[in-house]
Structure formats: C-alpha cells, structure tokens
C-alpha positions as CSV (number, residue, x, y, z in Angstrom):
1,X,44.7,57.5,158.8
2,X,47.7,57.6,156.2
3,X,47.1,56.2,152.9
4,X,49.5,53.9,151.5
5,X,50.3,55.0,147.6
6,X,51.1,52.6,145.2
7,X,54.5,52.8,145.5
8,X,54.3,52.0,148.6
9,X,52.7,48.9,148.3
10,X,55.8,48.2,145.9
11,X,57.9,48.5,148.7
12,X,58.4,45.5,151.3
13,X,57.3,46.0,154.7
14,X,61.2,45.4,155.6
15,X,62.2,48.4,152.7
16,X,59.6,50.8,154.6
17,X,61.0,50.0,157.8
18,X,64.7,51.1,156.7
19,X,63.6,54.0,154.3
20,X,61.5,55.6,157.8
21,X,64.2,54.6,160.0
22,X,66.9,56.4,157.5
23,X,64.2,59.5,157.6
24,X,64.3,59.4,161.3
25,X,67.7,59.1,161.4
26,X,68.0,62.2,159.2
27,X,65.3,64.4,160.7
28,X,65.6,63.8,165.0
29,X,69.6,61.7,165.1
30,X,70.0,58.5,166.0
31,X,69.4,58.8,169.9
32,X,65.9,60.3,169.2
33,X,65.0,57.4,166.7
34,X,61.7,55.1,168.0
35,X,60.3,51.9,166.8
36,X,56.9,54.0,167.1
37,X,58.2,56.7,164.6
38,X,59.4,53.8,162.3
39,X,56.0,52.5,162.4
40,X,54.3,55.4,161.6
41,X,56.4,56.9,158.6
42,X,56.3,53.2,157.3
43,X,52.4,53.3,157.4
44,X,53.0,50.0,159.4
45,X,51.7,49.0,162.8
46,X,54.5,48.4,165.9
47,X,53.6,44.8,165.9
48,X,54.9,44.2,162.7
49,X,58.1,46.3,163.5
50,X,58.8,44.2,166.3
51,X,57.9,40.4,164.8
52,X,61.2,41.9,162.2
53,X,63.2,43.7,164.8
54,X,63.6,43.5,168.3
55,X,64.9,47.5,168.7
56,X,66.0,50.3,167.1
57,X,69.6,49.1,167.7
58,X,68.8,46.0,165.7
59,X,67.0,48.4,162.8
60,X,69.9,50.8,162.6
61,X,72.3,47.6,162.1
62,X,70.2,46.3,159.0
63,X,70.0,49.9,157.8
64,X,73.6,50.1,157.6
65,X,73.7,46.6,155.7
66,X,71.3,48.0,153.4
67,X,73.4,51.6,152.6
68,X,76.5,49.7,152.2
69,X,75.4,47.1,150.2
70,X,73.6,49.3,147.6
71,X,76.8,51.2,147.4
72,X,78.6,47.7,146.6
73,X,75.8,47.5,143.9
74,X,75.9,50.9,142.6
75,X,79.4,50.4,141.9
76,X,80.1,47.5,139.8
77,X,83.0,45.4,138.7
78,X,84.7,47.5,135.7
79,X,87.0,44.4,135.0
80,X,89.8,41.9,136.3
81,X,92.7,43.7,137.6
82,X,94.3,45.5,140.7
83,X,93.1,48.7,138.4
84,X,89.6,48.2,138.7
85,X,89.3,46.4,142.0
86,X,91.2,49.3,143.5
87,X,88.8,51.8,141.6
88,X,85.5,50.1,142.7
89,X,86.8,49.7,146.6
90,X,87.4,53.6,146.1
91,X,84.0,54.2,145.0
92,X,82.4,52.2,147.4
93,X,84.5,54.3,149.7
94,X,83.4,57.4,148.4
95,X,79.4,56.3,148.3
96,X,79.5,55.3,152.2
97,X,81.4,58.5,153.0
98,X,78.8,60.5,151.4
99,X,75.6,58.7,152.4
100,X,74.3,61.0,155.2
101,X,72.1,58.4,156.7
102,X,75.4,55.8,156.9
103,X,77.7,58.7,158.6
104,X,75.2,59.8,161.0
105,X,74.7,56.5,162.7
106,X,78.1,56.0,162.9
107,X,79.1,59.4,164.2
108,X,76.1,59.6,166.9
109,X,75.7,56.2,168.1
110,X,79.3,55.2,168.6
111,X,78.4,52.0,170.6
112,X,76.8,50.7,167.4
113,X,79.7,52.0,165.5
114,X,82.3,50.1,167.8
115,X,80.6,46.9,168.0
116,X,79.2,47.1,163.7
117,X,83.1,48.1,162.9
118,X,85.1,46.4,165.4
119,X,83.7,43.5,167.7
120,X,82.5,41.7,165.1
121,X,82.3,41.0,160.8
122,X,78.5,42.1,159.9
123,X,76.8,41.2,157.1
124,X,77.2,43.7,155.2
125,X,81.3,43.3,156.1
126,X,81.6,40.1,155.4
127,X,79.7,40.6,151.7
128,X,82.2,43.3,150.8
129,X,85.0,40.9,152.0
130,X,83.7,37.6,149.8
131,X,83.5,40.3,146.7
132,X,87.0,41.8,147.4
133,X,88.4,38.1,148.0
134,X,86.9,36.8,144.5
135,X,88.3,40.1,142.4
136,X,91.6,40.1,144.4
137,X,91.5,36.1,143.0
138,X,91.1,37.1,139.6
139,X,93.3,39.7,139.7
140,X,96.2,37.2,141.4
141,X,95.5,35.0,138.4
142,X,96.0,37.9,136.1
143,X,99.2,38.7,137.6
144,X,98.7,41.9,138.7
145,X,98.2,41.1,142.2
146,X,100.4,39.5,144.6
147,X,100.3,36.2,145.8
148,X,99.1,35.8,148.7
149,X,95.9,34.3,151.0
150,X,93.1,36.1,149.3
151,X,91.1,36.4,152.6
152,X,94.0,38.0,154.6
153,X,94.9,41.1,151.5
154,X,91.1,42.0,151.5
155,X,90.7,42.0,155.0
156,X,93.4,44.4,154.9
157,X,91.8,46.0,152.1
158,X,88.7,46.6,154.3
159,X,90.4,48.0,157.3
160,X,92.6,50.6,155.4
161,X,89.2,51.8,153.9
162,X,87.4,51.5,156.5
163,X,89.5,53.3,158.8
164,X,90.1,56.1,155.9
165,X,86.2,56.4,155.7
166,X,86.2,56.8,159.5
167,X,88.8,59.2,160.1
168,X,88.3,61.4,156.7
169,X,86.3,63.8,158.5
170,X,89.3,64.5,161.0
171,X,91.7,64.5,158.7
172,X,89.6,66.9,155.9
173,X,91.8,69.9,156.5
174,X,94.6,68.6,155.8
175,X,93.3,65.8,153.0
176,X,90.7,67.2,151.4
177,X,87.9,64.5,149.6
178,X,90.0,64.7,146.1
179,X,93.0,64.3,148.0
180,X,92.1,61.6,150.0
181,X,91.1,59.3,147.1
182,X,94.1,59.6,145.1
183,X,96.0,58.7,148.8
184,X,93.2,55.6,149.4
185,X,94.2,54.4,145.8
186,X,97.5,54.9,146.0
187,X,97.4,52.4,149.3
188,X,95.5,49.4,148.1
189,X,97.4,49.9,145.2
190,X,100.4,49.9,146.7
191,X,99.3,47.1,149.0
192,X,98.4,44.8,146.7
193,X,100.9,45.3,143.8
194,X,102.9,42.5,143.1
C-alpha cells in the first residue's frame, strides 16, 4: 500500500487528482491517460475519482482550468494601463505556451482542444476574459485605451493570443519565441491603442 506523506495530506483530494493526471499526461500522453492511473498516483481510490469526475475527458478539462489559471496568478497586474495589461496578457501567453502538461493536451487530444477552444467559453476562458475586461476598463478610464465595449476588445484580446499560443509552434521557424512576443505585444498593443 502507498503511504500518503504529509504533504500530501496538504493537498486536496481534487489537487491530487490534477497533479496525477498532469503526471499521466506527461509520462503515457493523453490517449493513454486512465481514471485508474489517476487514482493510484493520487493515493485515492476510483470511487472518489468518479463522485468528482465523470471521465478523463472531464479531468483533462479542469486540468487545463487549473494550468491556465495559475498562469493568470503567477502573473499579476503590474498597474493601470494598455502597458501593463498588454505585458501581463503576454506573460500569461508565454506561461501557457511553455507549460508542458497544457500543450500536450491540446496537441494530442484535439477533440478536447476544439470543443475547450472553440465550441464553447470554459471556465478558465471566461476568468481570463472578466480579468482582461476589468484592466481594459481601467485602462479606458486612463485614456490609454480606446473606447469601446470592454467585453468585445478582450474577447478579441483572447483570440489573438490564443490563436498565437496555438499556432506558435507552426510558425517557430520563421518567429522564433523572442520574436513572437515582441509581434503578440505589438498586436494587442496596436489593437487597443486609442
């Protein structure tokens, strides 16, 4: 039987359910990934897996809520402004284009990529789009954004970044990681100037 350290009993059950379906994700892909693996790196039994989750479909989805919020955490507001709005949208950028466990999802399982990034707003979407609304507000009441319905310029805020997450891969040859910030800032700032 495994032993559960102390820092595991820290942990929620839900936290060990994402952190051992991120190690699953990482170690066999995402088609390979079992709610009986989950269980067992979690130290949990399947019961409890299943009164949270239905599947591993509906694990991977609150995985991905949980990677992209902590990258909206780990980067916070550095002000009012288009300046730092822009710069913490980029960094976000940058944190969900580098979290392994976030690109592999998305890359193997493009079902759940096509219906978490285009059938419908997730949770995790629609969190990023109430932050972006409130600092494009701010910003708009600073003056250094333009009017406009604050709703409608993040949403296209999210979709430029979104897509430039998706496609930087494709594109890497020719816009390198350095490269493609300095072009992702120079859109939303370009969008959004006044």
């Amino acid at each position: 039987m495994m032993s559960i350290s102390n820092e595991d009993q820290a942990m929620s059950v839900e936290e060990r359910i994402l952190d051992a379906a991120a190690d699953c994700v990482l170690a066999f892909g995402v088609d390979r990934v079992t709610l009986a693996e989950i269980a067992r790196r979690a130290a949990i039994s399947r019961p409890t897996v299943y009164r949270r989750h239905p599947d591993t479909r509906s694990i991977l989805a609150a995985l991905l809520t949980a990677r992209i919020t902590h990258a909206l955490d780990a980067v916070p507001s550095a002000g009012v402004g288009r300046a730092p709005l822009v710069d913490r949208v980029v960094g976000v950028a940058q944190l969900v284009r580098r979290d392994d466990v976030v690109m592999s999802v998305l890359r193997q399982d493009p079902n759940l990529a096509m219906s978490y990034l285009s059938e419908r707003l997730g949770t995790s979407q629609q969190m990023l789009l109430d932050t972006v609304a409130g600092e494009i507000k701010s910003a708009q009441d600073e003056g250094s954004v333009r009017p406009g319905d604050v709703r409608q310029l993040a949403v296209m805020c999210l979709l430029i970044t979104q897509s430039t997450i998706l496609a930087a891969q494709m594109v890497e040859a020719i816009l390198p990681a350095d490269d493609l910030v300095t072009q992702l800032t120079l859109a939303l700032n370009g969008y959004l100037a006044p």
